[in-house]
Backbone as numpy.savetxt, mean C-alpha at the origin, in Angstrom:
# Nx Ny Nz CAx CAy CAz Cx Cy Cz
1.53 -21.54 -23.14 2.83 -20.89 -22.93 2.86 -19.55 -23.68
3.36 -18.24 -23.29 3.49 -16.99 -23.55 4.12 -17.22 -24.48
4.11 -16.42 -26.08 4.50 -16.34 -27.31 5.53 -14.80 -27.32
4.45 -14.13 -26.74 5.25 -13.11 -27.20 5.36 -12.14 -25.57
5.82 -11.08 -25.84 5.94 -10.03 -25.10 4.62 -9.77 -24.09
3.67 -9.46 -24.93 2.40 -9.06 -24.42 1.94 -10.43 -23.90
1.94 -11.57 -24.18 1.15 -12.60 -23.81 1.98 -12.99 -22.40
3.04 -12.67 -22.28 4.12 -12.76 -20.88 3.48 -11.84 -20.18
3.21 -10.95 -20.46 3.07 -9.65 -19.32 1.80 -10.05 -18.77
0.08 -10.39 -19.94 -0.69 -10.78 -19.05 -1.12 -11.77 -18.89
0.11 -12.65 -18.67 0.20 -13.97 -18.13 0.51 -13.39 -16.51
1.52 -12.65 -16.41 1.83 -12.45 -14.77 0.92 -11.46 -14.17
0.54 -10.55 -14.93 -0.82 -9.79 -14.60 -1.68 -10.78 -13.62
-2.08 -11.55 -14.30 -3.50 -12.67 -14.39 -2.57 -13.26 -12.76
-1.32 -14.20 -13.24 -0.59 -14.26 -11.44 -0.95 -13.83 -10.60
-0.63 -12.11 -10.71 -0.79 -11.21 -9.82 -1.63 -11.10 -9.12
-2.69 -11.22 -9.96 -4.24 -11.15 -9.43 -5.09 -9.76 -10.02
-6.13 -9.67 -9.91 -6.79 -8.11 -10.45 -6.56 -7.49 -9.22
-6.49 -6.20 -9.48 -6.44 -5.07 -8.68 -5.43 -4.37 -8.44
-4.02 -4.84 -9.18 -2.73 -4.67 -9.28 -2.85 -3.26 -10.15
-1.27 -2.63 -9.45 -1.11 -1.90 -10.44 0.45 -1.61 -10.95
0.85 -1.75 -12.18 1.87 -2.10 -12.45 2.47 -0.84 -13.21
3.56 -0.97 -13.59 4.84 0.00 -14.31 5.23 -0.43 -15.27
6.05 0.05 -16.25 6.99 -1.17 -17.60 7.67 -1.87 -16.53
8.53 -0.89 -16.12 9.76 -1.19 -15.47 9.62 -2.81 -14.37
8.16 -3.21 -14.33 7.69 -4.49 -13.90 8.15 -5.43 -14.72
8.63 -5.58 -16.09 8.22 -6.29 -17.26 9.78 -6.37 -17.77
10.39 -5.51 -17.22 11.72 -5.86 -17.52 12.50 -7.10 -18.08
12.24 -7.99 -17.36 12.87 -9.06 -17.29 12.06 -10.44 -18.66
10.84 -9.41 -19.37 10.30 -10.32 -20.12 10.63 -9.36 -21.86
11.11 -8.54 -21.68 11.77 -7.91 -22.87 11.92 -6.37 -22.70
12.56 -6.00 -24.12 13.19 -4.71 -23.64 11.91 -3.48 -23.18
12.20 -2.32 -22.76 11.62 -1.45 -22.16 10.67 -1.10 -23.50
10.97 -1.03 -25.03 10.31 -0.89 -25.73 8.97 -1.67 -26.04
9.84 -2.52 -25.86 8.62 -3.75 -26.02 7.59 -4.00 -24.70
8.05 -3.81 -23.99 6.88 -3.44 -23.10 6.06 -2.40 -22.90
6.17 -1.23 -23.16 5.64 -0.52 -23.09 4.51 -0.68 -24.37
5.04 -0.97 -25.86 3.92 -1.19 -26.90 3.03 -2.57 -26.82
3.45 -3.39 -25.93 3.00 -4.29 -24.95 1.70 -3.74 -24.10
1.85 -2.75 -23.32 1.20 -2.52 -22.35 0.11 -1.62 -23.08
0.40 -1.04 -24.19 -0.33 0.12 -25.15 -1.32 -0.84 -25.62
-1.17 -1.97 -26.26 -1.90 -2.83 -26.64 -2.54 -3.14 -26.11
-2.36 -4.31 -24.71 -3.41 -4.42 -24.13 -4.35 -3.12 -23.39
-3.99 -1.68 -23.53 -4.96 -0.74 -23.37 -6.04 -0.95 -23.77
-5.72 -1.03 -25.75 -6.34 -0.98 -26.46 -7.07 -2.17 -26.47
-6.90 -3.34 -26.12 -7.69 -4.27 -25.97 -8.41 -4.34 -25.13
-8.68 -3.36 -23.97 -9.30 -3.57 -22.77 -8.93 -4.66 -21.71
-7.95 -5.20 -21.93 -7.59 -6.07 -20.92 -7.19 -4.93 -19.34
-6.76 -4.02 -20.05 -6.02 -3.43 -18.69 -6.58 -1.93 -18.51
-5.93 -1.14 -18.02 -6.70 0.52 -17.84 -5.34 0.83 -17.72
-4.98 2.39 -18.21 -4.02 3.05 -18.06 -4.53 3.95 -17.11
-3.96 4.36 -16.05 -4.01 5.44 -14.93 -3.87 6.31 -14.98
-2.66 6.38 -15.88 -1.49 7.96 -16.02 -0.21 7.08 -16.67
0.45 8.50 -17.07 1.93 8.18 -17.66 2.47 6.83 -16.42
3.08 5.83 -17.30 3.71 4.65 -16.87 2.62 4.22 -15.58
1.43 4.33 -15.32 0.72 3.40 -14.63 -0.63 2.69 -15.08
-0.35 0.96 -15.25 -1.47 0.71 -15.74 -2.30 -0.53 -14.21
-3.76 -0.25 -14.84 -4.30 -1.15 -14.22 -5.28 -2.43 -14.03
-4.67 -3.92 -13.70 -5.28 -4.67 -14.04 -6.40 -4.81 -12.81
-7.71 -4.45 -13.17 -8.77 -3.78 -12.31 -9.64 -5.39 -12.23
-10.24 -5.00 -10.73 -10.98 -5.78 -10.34 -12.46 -5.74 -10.98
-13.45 -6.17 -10.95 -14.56 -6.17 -11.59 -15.89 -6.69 -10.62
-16.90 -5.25 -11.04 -18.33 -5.57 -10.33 -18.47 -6.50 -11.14
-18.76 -7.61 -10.45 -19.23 -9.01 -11.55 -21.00 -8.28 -11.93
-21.93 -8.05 -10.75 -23.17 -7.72 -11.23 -23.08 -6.68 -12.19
-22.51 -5.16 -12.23 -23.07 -4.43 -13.00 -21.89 -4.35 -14.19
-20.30 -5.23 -14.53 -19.72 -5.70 -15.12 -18.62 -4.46 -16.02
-18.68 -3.83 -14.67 -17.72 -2.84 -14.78 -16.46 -2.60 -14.32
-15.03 -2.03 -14.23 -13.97 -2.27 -13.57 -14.71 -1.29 -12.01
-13.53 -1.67 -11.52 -13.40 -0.88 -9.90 -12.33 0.03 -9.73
-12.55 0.84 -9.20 -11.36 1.43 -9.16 -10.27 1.23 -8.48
-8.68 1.51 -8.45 -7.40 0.61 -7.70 -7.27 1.58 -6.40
-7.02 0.18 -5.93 -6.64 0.48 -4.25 -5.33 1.67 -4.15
-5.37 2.67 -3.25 -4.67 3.53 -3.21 -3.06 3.60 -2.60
-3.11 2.23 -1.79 -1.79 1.81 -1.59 -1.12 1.32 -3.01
-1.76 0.77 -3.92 -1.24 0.42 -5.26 -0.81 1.03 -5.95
-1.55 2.40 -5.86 -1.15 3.49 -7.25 0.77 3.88 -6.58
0.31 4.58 -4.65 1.81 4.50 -4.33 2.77 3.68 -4.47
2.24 2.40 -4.28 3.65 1.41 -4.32 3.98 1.10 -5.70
3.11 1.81 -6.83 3.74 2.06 -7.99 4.63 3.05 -8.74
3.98 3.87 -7.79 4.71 5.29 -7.74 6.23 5.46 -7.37
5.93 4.82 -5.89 7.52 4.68 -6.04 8.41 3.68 -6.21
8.35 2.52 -6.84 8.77 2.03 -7.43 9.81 2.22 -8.70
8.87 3.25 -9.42 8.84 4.10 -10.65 10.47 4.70 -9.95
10.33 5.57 -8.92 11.81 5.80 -8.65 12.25 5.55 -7.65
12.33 4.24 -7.33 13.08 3.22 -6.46 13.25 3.66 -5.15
11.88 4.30 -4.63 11.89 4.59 -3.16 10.90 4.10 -2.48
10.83 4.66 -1.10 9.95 3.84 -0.34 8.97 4.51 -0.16
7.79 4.01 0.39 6.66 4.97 0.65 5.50 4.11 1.50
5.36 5.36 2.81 3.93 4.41 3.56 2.97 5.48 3.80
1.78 5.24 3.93 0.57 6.37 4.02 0.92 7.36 5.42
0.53 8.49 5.10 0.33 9.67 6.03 -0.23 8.84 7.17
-0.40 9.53 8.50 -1.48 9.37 10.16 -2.68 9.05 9.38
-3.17 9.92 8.52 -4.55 10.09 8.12 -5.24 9.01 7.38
-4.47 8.65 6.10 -4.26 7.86 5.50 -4.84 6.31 6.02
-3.90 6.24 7.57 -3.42 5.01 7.91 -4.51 4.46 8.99
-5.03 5.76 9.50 -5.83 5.64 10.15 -7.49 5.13 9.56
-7.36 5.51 8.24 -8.60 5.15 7.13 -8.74 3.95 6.92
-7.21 3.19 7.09 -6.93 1.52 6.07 -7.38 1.02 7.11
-7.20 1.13 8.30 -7.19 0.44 9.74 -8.71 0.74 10.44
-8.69 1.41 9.55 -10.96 1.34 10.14 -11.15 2.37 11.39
-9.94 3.04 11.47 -9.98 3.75 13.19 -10.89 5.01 12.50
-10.75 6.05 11.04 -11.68 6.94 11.01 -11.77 6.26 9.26
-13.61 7.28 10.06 -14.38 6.75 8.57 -13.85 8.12 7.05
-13.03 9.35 7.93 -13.21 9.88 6.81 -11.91 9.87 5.99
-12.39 9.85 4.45 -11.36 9.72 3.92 -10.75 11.02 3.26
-9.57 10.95 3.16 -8.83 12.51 2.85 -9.43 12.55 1.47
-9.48 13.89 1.50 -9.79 14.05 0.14 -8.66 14.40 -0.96
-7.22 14.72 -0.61 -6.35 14.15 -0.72 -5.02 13.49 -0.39
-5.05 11.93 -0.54 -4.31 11.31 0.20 -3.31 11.63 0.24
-2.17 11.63 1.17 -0.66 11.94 1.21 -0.16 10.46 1.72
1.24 10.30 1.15 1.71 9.55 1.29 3.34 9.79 1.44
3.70 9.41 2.93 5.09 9.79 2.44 6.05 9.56 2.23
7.38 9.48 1.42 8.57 9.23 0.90 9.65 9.49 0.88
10.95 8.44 0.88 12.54 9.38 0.76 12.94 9.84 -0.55
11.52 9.43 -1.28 12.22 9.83 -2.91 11.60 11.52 -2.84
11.40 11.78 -3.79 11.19 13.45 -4.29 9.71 13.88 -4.24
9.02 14.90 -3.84 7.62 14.83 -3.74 7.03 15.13 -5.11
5.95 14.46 -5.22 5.20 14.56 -6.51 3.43 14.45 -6.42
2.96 14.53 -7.24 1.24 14.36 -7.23 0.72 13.49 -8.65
-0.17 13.15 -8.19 -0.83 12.13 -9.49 -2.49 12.12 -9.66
-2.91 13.10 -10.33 -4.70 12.80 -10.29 -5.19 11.67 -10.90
-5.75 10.50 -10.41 -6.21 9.21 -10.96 -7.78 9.50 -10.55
-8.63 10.16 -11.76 -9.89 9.79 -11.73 -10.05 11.09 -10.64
-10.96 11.68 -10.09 -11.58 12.27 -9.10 -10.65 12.22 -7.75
-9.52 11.86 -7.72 -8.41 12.10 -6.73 -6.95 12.09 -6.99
-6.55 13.13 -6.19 -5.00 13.42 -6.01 -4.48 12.85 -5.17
-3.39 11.72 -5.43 -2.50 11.22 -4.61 -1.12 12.32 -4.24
-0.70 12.46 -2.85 0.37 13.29 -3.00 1.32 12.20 -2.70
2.33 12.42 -2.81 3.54 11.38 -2.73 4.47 12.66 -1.88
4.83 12.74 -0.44 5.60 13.83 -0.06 6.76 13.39 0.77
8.09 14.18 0.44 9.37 13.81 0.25 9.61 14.23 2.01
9.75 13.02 3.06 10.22 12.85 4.07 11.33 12.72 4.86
12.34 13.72 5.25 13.84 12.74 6.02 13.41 11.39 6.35
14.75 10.41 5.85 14.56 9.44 6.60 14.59 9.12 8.15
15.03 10.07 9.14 14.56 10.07 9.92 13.00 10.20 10.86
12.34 10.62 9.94 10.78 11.11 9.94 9.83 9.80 9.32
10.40 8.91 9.11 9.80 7.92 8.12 9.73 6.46 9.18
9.08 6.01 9.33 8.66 5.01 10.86 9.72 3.55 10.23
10.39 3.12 10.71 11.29 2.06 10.71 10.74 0.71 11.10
10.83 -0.46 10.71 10.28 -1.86 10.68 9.19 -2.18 9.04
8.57 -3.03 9.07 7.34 -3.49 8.26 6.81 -2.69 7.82
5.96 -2.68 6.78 5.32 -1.90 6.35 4.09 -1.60 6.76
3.32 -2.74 7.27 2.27 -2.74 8.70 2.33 -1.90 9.54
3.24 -3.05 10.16 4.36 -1.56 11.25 3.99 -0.38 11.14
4.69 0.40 10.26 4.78 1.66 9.89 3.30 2.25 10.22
2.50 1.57 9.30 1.28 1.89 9.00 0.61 2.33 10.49
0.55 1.35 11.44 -0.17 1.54 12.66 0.47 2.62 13.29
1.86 2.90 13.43 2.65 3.78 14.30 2.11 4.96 13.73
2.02 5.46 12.30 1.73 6.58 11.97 -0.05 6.56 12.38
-0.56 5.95 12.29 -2.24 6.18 12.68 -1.89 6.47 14.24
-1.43 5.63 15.16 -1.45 6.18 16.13 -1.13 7.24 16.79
0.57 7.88 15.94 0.61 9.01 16.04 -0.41 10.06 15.96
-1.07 9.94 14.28 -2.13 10.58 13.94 -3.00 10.82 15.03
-3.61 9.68 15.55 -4.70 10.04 16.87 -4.37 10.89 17.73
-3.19 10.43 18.55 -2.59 10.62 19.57 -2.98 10.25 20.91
-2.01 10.44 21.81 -1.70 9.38 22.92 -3.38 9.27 23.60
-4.01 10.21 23.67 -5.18 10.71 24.67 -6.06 9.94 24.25
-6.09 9.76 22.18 -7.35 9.49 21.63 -7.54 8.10 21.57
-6.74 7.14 22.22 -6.31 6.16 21.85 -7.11 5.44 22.96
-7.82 4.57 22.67 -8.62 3.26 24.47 -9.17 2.21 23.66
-9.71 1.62 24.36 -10.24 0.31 23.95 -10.27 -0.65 22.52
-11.53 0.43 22.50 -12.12 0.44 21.08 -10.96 0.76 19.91
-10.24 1.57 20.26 -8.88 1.82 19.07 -8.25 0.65 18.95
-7.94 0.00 20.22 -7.06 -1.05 20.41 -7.32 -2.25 19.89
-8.78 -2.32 20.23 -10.04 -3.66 19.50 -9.22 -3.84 17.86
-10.16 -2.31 17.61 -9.93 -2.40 16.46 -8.50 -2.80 15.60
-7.41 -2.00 16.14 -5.93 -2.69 15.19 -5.82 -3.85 15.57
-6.24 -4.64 16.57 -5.89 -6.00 16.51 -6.79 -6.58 15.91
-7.98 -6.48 15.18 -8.22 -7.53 14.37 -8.24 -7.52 13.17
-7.34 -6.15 12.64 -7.45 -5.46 11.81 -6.02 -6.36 11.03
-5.51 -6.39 11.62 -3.92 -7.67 11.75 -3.81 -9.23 12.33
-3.52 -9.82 11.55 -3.46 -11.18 11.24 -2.45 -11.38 12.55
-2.70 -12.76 13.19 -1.45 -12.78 14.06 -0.13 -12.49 13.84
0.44 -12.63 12.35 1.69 -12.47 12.52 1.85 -11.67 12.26
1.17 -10.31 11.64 1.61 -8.87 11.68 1.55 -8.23 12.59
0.83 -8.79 14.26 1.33 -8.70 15.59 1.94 -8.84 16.08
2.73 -10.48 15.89 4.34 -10.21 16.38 5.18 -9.68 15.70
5.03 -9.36 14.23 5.92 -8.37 13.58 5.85 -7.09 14.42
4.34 -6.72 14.67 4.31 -5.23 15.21 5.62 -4.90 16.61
5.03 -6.20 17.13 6.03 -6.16 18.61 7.31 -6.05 18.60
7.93 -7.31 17.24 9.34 -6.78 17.44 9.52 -5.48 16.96
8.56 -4.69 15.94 8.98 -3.57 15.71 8.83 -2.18 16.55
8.27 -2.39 17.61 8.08 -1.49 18.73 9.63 -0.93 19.20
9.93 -1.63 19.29 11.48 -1.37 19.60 12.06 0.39 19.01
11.74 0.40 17.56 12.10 1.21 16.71 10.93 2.65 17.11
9.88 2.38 17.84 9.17 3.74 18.10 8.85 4.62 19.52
8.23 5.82 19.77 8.31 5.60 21.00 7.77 5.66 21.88
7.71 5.75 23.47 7.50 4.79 24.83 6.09 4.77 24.51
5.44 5.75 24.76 4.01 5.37 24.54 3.05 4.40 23.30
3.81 4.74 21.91 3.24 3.83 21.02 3.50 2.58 21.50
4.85 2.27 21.78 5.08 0.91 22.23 4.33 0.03 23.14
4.12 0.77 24.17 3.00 0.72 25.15 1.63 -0.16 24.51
0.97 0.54 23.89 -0.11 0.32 23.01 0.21 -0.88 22.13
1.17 -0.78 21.86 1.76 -2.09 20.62 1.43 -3.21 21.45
1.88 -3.20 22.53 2.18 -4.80 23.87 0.73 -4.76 24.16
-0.26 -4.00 23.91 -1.62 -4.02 24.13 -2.39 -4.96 23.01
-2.12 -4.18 22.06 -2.34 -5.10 20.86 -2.13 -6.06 20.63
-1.00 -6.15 20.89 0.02 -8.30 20.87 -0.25 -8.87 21.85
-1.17 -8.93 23.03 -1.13 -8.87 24.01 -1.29 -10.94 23.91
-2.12 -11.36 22.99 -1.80 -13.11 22.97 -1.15 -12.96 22.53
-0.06 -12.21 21.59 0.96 -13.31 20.96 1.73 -12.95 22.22
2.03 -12.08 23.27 2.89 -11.88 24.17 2.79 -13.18 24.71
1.37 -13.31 25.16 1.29 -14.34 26.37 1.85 -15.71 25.66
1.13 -16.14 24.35 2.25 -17.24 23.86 3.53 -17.51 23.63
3.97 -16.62 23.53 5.55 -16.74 23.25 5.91 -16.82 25.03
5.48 -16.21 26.13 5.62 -16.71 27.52 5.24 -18.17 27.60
4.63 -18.53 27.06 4.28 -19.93 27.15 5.05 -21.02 26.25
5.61 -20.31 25.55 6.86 -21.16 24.74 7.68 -21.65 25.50
């Protein structure tokens, strides 16, 4: 059982799983903001965790063979980011198109975009941009969702056949296919199009319901 401050925090760390990346403002609820933070300083210093940058730390995955950390997944650093100021955020076309296996190259720096305020963060040999979006400009449903609509945008309508299609569907678990579908609704005619391509068994099952 957790004793203190610090032994709470990487108790839920350890929960979490490695590869997380967390804020104080995570820890809230296990003591005050002070105490977490000299909490989180500590386990720096102990090597349990990695600090990123101001208020981001990380509980890193590990090459078991050469017994070194890894570096954190880049949706993590954002969804810490904005967290930090209580907004939302899903990867750029480019971005999205990288997570989803459709292109091999990766930005050299990622954008990501948001209703909160735009900002940048160098973690290690890359700049995350965090860039401040109308919410009208910002893809509506899941966060999946989102994700594919903006890659497909990214491509666009022309670049889009088979092989694109292959690929996001197995790229998504069945039920982030029928999530995708009901979220088609929210984008437009042509992505949608493509969406009912993608879902195309869960379509036919739910006809068979």
């Amino acid at each position: 059982m957790a004793t203190t401050v610090q032994d709470a925090i990487l108790d839920r760390m350890r929960q979490q799983g490695r590869g997380k990346v967390f804020i104080p403002k995570d820890f809230l609820d296990l003591g005050s903001r002070d105490a977490a933070d000299q909490s989180l300083s500590r386990l720096v210093r102990s090597g349990d965790i990695l600090r990123l940058g101001r208020g981001l730390y990380h509980y890193p995955q590990m090459n078991q063979r050469l017994g070194i950390p890894l570096g954190p997944d880049l949706d993590e650093i954002a969804d810490a980011l904005a967290r930090q100021t209580g907004s939302g955020v899903i990867p750029s076309g480019a971005v999205a198109a990288n997570r989803l296996g459709l292109s091999t190259q990766v930005p050299a720096k990622p954008v990501y975009l948001s209703d909160g305020r735009t900002r940048q963060i160098k973690i290690g040999n890359t700049t995350i941009q965090i860039r401040h979006a109308a919410p009208r400009e910002l893809p509506v449903g899941s966060r999946t969702s989102a994700m594919v609509f903006q890659a497909l945008r990214h491509l666009g309508q022309a670049a889009v056949d088979d092989k694109v299609i292959g690929q996001i569907r197995r790229a998504l678990s069945p039920d982030q296919r029928r999530g995708l579908l009901q979220d088609a609704r929210y984008t437009t005619d042509w992505i949608a199009a493509i969406v009912r391509q993608i879902a195309q068994d869960e379509m036919e099952v739910a006809g068979h319901g």
